[in-house]
C-alpha positions in Angstrom: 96.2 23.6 -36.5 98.2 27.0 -35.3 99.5 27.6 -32.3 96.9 30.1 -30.8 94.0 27.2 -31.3 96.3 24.7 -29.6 96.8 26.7 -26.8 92.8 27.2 -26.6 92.1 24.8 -26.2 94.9 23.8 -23.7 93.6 26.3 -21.6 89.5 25.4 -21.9 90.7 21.9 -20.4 92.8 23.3 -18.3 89.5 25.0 -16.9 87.0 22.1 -17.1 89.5 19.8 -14.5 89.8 23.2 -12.1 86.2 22.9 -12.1 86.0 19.2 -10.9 88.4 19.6 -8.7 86.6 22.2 -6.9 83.2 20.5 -7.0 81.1 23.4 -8.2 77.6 21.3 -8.3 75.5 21.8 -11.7 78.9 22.6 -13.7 80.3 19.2 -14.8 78.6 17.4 -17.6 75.4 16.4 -16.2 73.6 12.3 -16.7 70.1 11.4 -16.5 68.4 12.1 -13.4 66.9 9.1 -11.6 63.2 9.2 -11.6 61.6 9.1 -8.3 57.4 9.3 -8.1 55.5 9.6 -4.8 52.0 11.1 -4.5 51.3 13.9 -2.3 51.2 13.7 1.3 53.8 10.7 1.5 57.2 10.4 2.0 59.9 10.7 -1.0 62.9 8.1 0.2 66.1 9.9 -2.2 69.2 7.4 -2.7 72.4 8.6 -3.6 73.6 5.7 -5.0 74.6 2.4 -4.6 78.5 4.4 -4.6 77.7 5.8 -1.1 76.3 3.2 0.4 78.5 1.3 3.0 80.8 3.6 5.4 80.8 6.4 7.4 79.9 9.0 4.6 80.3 13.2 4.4 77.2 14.4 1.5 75.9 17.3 0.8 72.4 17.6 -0.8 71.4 20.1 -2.5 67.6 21.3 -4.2 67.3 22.0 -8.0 65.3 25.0 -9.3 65.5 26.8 -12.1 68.6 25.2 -12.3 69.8 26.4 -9.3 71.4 24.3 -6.5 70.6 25.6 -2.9 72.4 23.5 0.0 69.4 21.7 2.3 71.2 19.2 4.2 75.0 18.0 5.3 76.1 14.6 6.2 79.0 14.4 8.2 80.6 11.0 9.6 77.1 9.3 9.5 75.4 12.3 11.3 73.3 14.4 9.1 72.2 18.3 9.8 69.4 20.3 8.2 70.3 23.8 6.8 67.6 26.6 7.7 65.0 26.8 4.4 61.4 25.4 3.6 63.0 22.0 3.8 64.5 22.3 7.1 61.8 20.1 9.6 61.3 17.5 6.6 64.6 16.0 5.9 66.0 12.9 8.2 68.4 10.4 7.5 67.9 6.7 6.8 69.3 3.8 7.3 73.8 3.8 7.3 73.5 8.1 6.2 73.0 7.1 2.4 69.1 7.7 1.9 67.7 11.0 2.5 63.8 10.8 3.8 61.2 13.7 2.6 58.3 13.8 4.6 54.8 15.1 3.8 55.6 15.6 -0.1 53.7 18.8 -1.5 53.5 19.8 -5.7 56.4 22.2 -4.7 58.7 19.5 -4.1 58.4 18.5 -7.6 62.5 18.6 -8.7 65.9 17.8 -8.9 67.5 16.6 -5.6 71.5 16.3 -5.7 73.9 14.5 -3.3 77.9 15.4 -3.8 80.0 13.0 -1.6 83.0 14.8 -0.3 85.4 12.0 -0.2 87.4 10.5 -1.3 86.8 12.3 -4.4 83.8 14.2 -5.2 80.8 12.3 -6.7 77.2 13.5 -7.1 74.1 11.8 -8.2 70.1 13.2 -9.5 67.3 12.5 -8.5 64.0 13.7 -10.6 61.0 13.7 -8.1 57.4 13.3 -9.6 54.9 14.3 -7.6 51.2 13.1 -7.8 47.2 13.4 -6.7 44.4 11.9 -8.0 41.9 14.1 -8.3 38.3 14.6 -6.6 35.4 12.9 -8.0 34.2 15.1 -11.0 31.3 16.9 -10.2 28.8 18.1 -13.5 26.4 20.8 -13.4 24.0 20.6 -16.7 21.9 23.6 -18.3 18.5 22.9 -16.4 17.1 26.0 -18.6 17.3 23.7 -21.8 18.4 24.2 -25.5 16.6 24.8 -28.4 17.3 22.8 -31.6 16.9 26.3 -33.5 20.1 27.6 -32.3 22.4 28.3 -35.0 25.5 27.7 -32.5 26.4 25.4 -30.2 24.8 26.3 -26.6 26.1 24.8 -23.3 25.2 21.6 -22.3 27.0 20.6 -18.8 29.9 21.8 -17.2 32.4 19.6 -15.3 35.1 20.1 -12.5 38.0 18.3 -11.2 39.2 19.9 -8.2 42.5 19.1 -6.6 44.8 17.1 -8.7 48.3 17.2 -9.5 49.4 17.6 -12.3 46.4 18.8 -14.6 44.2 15.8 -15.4 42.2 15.3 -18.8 38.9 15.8 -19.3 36.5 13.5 -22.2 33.4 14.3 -23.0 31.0 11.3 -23.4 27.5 11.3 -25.0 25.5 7.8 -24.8 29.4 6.3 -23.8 30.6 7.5 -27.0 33.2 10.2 -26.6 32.6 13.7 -28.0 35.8 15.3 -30.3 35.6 18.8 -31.1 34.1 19.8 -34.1 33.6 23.5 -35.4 30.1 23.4 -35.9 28.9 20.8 -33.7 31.0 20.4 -30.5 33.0 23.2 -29.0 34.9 22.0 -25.5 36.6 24.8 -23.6 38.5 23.7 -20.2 41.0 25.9 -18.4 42.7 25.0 -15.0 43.5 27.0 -11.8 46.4 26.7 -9.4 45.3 26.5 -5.6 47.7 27.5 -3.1 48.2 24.0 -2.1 50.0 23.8 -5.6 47.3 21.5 -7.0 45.3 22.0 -9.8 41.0 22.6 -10.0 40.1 21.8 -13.8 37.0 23.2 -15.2 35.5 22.1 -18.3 32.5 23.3 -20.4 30.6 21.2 -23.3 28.2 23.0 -25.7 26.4 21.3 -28.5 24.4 21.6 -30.9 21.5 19.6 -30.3 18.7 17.9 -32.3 15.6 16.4 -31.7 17.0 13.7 -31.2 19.5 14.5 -28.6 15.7 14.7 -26.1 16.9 11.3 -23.8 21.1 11.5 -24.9 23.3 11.0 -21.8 26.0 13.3 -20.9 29.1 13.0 -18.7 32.6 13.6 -18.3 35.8 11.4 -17.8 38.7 12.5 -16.2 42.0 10.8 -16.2 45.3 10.8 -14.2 48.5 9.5 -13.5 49.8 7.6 -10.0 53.0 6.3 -9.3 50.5 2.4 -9.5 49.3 3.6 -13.3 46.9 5.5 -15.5 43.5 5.9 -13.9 40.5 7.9 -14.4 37.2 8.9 -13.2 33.1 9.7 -14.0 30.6 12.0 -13.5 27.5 11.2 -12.9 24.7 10.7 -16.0 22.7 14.1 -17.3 20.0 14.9 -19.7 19.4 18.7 -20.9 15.9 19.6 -21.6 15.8 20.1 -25.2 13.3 21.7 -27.1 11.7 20.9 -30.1 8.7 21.9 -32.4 5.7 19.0 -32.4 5.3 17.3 -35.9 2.4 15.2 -34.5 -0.8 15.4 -32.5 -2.5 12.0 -31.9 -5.7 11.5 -29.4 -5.6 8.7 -26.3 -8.3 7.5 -24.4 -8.3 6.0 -21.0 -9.1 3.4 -20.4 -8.4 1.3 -23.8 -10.7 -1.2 -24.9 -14.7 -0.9 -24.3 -16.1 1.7 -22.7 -19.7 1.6 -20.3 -21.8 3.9 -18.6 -20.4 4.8 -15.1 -16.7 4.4 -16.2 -14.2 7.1 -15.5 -13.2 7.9 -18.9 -9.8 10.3 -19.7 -9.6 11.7 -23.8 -5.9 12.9 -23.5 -4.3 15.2 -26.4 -0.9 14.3 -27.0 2.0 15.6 -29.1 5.8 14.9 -30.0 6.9 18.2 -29.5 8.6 19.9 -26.4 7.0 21.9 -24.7 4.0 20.3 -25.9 1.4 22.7 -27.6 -1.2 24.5 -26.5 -4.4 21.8 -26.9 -8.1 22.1 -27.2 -10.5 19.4 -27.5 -13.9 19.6 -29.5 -16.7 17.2 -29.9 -18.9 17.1 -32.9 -22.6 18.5 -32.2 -24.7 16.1 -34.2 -27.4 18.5 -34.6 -25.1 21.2 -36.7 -22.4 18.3 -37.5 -20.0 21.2 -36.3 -16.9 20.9 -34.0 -18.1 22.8 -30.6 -14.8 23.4 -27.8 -15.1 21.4 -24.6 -14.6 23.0 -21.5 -11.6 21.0 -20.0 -9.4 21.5 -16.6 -6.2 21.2 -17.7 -4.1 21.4 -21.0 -5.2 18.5 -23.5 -7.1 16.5 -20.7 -11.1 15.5 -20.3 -12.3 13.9 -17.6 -15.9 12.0 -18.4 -16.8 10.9 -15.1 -19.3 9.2 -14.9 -19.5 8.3 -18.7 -22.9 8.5 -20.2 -24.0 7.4 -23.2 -24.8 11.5 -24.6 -20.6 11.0 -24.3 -20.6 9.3 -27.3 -19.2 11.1 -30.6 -16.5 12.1 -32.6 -13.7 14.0 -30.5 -10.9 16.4 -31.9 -8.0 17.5 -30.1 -6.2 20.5 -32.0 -2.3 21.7 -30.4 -0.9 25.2 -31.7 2.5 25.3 -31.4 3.0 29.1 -29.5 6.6 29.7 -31.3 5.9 28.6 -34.6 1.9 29.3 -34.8 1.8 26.0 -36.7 -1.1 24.0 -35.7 -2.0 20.0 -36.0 -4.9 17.6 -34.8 -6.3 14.4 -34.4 -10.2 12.6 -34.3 -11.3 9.8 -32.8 -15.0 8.7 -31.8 -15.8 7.4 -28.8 -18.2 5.2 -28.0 -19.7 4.7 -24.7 -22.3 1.4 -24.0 -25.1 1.9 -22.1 -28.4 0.4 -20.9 -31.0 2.9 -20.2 -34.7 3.4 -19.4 -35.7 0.1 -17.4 -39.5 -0.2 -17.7 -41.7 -2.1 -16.1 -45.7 -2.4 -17.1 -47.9 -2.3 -15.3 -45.8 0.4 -13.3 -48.3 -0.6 -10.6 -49.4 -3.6 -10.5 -52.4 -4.6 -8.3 -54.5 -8.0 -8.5 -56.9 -10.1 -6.2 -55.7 -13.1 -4.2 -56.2 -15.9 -6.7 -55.9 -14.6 -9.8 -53.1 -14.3 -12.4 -50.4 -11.1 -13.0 -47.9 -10.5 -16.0 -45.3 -8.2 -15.5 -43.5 -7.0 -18.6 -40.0 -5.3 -18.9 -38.2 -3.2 -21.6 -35.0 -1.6 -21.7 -32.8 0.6 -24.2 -29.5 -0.3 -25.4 -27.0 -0.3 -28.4 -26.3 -3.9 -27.4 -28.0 -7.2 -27.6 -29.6 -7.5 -23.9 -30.6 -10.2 -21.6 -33.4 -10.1 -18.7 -33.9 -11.4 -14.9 -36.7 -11.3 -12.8 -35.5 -11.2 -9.6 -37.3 -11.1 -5.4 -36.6 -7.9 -4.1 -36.9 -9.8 -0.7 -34.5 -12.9 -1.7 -32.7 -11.8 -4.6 -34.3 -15.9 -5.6 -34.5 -15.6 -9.7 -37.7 -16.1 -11.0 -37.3 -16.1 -14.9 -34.9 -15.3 -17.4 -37.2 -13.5 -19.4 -38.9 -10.4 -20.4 -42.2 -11.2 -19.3 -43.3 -12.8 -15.6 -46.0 -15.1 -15.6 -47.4 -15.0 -12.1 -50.5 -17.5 -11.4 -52.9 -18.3 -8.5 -51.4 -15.1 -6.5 -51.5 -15.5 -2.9 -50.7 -13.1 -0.3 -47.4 -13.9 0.4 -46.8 -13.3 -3.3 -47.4 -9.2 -2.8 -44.2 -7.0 -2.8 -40.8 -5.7 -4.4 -40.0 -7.9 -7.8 -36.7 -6.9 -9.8 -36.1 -6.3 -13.4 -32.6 -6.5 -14.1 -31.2 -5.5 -18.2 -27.7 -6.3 -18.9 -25.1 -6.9 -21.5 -23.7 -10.5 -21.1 -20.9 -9.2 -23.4 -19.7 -6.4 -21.4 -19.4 -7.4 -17.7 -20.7 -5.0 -15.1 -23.2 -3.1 -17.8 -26.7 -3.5 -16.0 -29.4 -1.4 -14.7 -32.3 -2.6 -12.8 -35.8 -1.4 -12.1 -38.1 -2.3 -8.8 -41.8 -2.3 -9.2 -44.4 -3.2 -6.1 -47.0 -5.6 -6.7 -50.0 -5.1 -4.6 -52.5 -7.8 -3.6 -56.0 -6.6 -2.8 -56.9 -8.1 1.1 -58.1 -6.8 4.3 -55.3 -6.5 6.7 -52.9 -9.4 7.8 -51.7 -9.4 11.6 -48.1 -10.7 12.4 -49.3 -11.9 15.5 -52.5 -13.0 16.8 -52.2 -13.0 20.3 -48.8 -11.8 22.2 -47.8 -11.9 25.4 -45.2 -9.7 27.6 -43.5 -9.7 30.6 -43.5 -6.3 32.0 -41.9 -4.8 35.0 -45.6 -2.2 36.9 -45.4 1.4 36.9 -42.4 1.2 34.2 -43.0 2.6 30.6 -42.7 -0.4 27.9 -43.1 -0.5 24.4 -46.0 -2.6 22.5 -45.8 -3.4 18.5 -48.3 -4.3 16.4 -47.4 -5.3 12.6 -49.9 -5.6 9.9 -49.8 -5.8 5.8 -52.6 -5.5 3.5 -53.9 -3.9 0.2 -54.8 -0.7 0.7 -52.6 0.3 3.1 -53.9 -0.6 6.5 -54.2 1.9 9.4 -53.3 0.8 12.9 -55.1 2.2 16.6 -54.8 1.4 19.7 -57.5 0.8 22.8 -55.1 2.4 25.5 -53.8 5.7 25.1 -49.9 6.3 25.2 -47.5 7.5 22.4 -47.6 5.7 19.4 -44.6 5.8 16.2 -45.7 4.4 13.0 -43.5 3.2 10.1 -44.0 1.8 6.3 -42.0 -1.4 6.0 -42.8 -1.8 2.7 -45.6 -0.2 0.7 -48.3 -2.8 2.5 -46.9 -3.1 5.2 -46.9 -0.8 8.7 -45.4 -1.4 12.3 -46.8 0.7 15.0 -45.2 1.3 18.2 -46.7 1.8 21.9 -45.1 4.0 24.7 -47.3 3.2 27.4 -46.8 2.9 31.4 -47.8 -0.9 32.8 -50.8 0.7 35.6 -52.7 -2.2 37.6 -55.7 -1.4 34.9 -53.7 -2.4 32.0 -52.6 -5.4 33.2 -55.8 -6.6 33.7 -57.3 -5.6 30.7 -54.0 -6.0 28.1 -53.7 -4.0 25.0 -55.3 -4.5 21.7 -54.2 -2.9 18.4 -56.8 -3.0 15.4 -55.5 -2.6 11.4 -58.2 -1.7 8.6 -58.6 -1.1 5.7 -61.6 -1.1 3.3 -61.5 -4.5 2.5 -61.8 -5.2 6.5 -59.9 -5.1 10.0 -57.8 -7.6 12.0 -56.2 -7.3 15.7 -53.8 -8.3 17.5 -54.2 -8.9 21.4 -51.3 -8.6 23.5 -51.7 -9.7 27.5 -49.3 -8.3 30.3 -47.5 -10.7 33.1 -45.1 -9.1 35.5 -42.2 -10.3 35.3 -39.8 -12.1 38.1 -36.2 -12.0 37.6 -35.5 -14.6 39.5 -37.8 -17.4 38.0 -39.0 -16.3 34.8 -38.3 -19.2 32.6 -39.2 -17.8 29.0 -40.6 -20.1 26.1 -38.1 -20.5 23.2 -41.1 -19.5 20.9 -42.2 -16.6 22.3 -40.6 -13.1 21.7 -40.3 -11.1 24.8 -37.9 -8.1 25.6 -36.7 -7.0 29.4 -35.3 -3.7 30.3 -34.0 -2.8 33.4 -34.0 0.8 32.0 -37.2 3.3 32.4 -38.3 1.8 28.9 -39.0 -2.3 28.7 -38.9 -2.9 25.0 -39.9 -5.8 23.2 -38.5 -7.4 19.5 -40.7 -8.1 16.7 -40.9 -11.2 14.8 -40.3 -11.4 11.4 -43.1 -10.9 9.1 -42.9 -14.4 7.5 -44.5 -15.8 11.0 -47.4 -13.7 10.1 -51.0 -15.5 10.7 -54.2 -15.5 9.8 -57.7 -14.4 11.2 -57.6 -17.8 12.9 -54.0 -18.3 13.9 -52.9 -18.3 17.6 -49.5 -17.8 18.7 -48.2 -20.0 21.5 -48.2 -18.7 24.8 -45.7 -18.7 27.8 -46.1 -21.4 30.5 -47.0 -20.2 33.8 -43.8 -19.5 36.1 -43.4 -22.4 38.4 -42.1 -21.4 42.4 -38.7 -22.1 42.8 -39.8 -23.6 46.6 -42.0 -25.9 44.7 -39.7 -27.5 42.9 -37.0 -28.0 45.9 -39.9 -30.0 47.6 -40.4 -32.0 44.9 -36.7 -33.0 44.6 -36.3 -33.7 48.3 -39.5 -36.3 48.1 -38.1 -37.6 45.4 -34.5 -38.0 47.0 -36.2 -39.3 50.2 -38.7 -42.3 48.0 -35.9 -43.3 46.4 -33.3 -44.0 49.5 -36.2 -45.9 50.8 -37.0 -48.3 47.7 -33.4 -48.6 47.8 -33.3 -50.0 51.2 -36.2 -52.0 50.2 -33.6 -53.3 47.1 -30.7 -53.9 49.1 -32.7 -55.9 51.9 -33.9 -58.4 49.2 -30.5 -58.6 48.1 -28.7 -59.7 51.2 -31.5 -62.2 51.3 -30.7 -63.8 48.1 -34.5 -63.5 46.4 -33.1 -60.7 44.2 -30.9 -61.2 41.5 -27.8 -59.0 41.1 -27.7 -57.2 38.0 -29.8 -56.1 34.6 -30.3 -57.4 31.2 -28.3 -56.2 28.5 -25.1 -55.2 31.1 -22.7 -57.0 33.2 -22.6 -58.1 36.7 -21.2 -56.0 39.2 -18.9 -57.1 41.7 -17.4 -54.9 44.1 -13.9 -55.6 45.7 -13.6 -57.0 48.8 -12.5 -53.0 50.2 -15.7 -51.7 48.7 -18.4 -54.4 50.3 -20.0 -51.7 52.8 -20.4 -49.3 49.5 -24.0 -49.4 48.0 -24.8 -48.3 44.6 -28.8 -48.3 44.0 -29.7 -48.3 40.0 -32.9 -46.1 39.0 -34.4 -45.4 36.1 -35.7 -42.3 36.0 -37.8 -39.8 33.4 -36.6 -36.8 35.8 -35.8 -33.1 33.6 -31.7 -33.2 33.4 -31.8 -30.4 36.6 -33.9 -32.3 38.5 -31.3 -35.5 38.1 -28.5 -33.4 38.6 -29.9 -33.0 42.4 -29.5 -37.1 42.8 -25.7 -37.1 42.3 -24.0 -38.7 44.9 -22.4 -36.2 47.8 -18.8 -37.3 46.2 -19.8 -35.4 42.9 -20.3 -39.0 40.8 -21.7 -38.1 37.4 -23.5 -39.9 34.7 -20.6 -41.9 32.8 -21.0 -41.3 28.7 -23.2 -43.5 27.3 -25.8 -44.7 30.1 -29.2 -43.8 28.4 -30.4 -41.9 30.8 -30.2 -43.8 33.9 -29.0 -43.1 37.3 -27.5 -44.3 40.4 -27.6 -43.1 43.6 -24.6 -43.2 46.0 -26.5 -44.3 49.4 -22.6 -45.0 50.9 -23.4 -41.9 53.6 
């Protein structure tokens, strides 16, 4: 080596140990940087080493960018000083002076913090701060407008957004929890990131695909993942689908309900198809008089409504769906069948006989099924054959009115139709009543009724004037009504109504009594109605107490005078405290025996010698007994048949 390159390099080390001694930060040979990570917002605790850490120390700290130091703090003795800059409020000392604390950490703090002790030689250690911040929760935003699977390129399917995270996280696409790569022709994935003045990071991400048919139900989302001081972590979007669109390759017919159809059902023939949007649909039924395919008039796109179904509903069906972007066109048949029972008939359709003779009623009904007959009372609903044809014999009267034929389908529940016909039974007219009687309240209007049946029709008058309402309750059958005002006449006389026909005449006689609130004691087999309105109405019977030419009705008992009875109670009261003297006389005598047959002898307590009970059987009405109680209240105990005593203590 010559002697200019040994005095070089003399010189250059000559330089490099000026340089230590003078302590020019950044310029001596520079070690690895002690990593220090915090997340945002916290505080960042920076060590200068375990060198500095006992002793009243003298540090300087200093800020790295861009490899440039800039003085932020001095520590003098133990006592430590902020110099004026962004980091001036932040910085306080820790513990013994050795441990500088950064509060409130932003993504500009992320650098290189240097301490240079002063004494006794100058020493400096690095500290690399990492700063982080998880991100917000990933928000996605798909293409509601839909995709086509007749793109040639890739269209947009979702776009996803991580707002505020430090530093930039990654995004992964996911379809059906598989991840999506990028692929030239298939999957394109463009993300970009933007800084907000916080320092943190908003990353948007956009997915387009080409789709397939396929791709109709796939699940989308997006994954973002980040780094904390704790670990890797990461984050996802909610699920989307995109609306994809696809050309039908099949049109198929449904009808609702499945299974067998009736008459009366609410029947739905649907058109459906596996394209989307679905085609434009018409539906056609097959005229069976030209065998040709005739449109149906529908409400809505591929939907008729049969409602209710009847058996004309029955054919063949053909939905046809043109596809409006292709003009390619498909269909579908299917027949419908819909079950029915139809024209109920009944011969004779009006049946009329005499009263002792026979009647056969014959029933027919159409259906494409195997059916089964009832006879039924219209009256009743009591079933009288199982049969076609009703045999009826020895007819009486009572045997004239509604019957039911009822054709069904035992193998389809619920299929049935039914058909009334009115037997008539030739007779002069029957009166409900024979003889009525009302209680009415004088010079108040009241209504009288009359009921009568026969064959023909009977007519119904009156022999007092008033308003009268007539009504058919059944074809042989008529109830008339009376308005009429109670006068001093007409309760002598009474109404009578009269019902004919041409066969003969009947009438029923109905006699007025006024009526006393206070004492009228009605018979439970007599109808009578009492008003204190303008109107005094009376109830009818039912029909089935109907009688005959010769048939009475019972009438009311006469109203007994409440004064009446009272006497008869007090004589009674008074004849029997005198046979019960007579009783207890014999007693204390000893010619009468104490006690009954059947019962026990009754001996009183010594306390209760001056009480007298006096035993009487008696055939008295249970109101007229209940006046013979003793004055302490004493009832009947349960099980005495019907005999009573009499308290004669007072």
């Amino acid at each position: 080596m010559g002697l200019p390159k040994l005095f070089c390099a003399f010189l250059l080390a000559a330089c490099c140990c000026c340089r230590r001694a003078v302590g020019i930060p950044g310029e001596a040979e520079q070690p690895v940087p002690e990593l220090l990570e915090v997340e945002v917002g916290s505080t960042a605790l920076l060590k200068c080493g375990s060198s500095h850490s006992q002793g009243n120390l003298s540090l300087d700290w200093f800020s790295v960018y861009k490899e440039k130091p800039t003085l932020i703090y001095r520590v003098r003795q133990g006592q430590g000083q902020s110099e004026p800059g962004e980091y001036q409020h932040r910085l306080s000392l820790q513990g013994r002076g050795a441990t500088l604390a950064l509060a409130h950490v932003t993504p500009h703090d992320e650098r290189i913090f240097l301490c240079q002790g002063k004494r006794p030689r100058s020493q400096e250690h690095r500290i690399q701060l990492q700063v982080y911040k998880a991100p917000e929760e990933p928000s996605i935003q798909v293409n509601t407008l839909g995709i086509s699977v007749n793109s040639e390129e890739p269209e947009e399917v979702a776009t996803c957004v991580g707002r505020n995270g430090y530093p930039v996280p990654q995004v992964t696409w996911y379809k059906n929890r598989s991840p999506l790569k990028e692929d030239k022709n298939r999957v394109h994935i463009q993300s970009s990131q933007t800084v907000e003045s916080s320092g943190l990071y908003t990353l948007q991400s956009i997915l387009k695909v080409q789709l397939v048919k396929e791709d109709k139900d796939a699940q989308f989302y997006c994954e973002l993942s980040y780094r904390l001081p704790s670990g890797n972590h990461m984050k996802e979007s909610r699920d989307v689908t995109v609306p994809v669109f696809y050309p039908a390759e099949k049109v198929w017919v449904e009808v609702v309900p499945t299974g067998t159809l009736k008459e009366g059902d609410r029947v739905e023939i649907r058109c459906l198809a596996d394209g989307n949007p679905p085609p434009h649909f018409s539906i056609s039924k097959q005229n069976l008089s030209t065998m040709e395919m005739e449109e149906m008039t529908t409400d809505h796109n591929g939907l008729l409504v049969l409602e209710p179904a009847q058996k004309e509903h029955s054919g063949l069906y053909e939905c046809q769906g043109l596809d409006l972007d292709t003009m390619v066109s498909l269909s579908d048949q299917q027949e419908l069948l819909v079950n029915y029972v139809s024209d109920v008939r009944v011969s004779p359709a009006t049946p009329k006989s005499q009263e002792g003779s026979n009647l056969t009623l014959t029933c027919e009904a159409e259906s494409n099924q195997a059916l089964e007959y009832h006879w039924l009372r219209e009256k009743t609903g009591k079933v009288l054959g199982k049969r076609p044809v009703l045999q009826l014999r020895n007819l009486k009267r009572e045997a004239g009115g509604g019957y039911l034929c009822m054709a069904s389908v035992p193998s389809i529940p619920g299929l049935n139709r039914t058909q009334l016909v009115n037997v008539a039974i030739y007779g002069s007219p029957w009166m409900a009543f024979k003889e009525r009687k009302l209680w009415v309240k004088e010079n108040e209007v009241t209504s009288l009724s009359c009921e009568a049946s026969g064959h023909p029709r009977p007519t119904i008058s009156w022999n007092v004037n008033g308003t009268v309402h007539e009504r058919d309750k059944d074809p042989q059958s008529v109830l008339s009504t009376l308005s009429v005002l109670v006068t001093p006449e007409l309760l002598e006389t009474g109404a009578k109504c009269v019902a004919s026909n041409s066969l003969g005449s009947n009438t029923t006689l109905i006699f007025l009594e006024l009526v006393n609130l206070t004492t009228l004691i009605p018979d439970s087999n007599t109808t009578t109605g009492l008003s204190t309105s303008t109107h005094l109405s009376t109830s009818t019977v039912s029909p089935h107490a109907r009688a005959n030419s010769t048939s009475t009705e019972k009438k009311l008992p006469e109203p007994e005078s409440k004064g009446v009875v009272i006497v008869a109670v007090i004589v009674c009261i008074l004849v029997l405290a005198v046979l019960g003297a007579v009783l207890y006389f014999f007693y204390k005598k000893g010619k009468l025996p104490c006690g009954r047959s059947g019962k026990q002898e009754i001996t009183l307590p010594p306390s209760r010698k001056s009480e007298i009970v006096v035993e009487v059987k008696s055939d008295k009405l249970p109101e007229e007994m209940g006046l013979l109680q003793g004055s302490n209240g004493d009832k009947r105990a349960p099980g005495d048949q019907g005999e009573k005593y009499i308290d004669l203590r007072h």
